[in-house]
N, C-alpha and C positions, 0 to 999 in steps of 0.2 A: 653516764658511762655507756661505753657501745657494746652492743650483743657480739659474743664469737660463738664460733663451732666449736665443738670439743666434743669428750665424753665422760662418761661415769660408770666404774667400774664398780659393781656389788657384789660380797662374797656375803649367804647367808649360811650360817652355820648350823642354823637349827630350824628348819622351816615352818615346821609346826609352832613351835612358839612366836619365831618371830616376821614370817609373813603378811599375816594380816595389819602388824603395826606397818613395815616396810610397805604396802601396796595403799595403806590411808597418806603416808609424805608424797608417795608420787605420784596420789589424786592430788594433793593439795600441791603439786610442781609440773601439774597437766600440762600446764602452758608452755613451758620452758622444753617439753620430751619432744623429738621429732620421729626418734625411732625409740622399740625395745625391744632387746632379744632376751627368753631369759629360758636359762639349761637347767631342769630337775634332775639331780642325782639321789634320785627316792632311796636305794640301797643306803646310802650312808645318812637323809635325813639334810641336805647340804644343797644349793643351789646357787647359780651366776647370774646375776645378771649387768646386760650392758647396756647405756642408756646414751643415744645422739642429741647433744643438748646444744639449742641457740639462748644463749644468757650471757648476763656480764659477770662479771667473776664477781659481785659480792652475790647475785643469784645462786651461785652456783655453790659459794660458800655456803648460804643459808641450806640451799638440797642437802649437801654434804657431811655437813654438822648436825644437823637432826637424823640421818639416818646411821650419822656414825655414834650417837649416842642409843640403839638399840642396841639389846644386851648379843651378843652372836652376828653382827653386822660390822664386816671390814670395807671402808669403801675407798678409792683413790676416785682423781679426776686429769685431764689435761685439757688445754684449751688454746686453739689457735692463737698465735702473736699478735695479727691485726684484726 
């Protein structure tokens, strides 16, 4: 399969709880990240992050699905055509 561009959009709901699981998937999809940007909203306990990924979409599948099964983690993705 061939690598595209895209990204990976993270909504964490609970950061205290769920950070530390969210920051061990994207050591173990270190390869795949080209960039991160990510927004602390400490007042509500809630934070963004956005993630510039080169992978093939079943790559991106596997980032996706593990961090969308943490409890308080909404994640989408999109990725270029060719």
């Amino acid at each position: 399969m061939k690598k595209r561009l895209g990204f990976v959009g993270i909504v964490v709901e609970n950061r205290k709880k769920s950070a530390g699981l969210v920051n061990q998937v994207l050591t173990e999809f270190g390869n795949l990240i080209y960039g991160r940007m990510g927004i602390p909203h400490l007042e509500e306990d809630h934070s963004v992050i956005t993630l510039i990924v080169r992978a093939t979409t079943d790559e991106v599948g596997s980032l996706t699905g593990k961090l969308g099964q943490i409890e308080g983690v909404s994640v989408k993705s999109a990725m270029t055509s060719k």
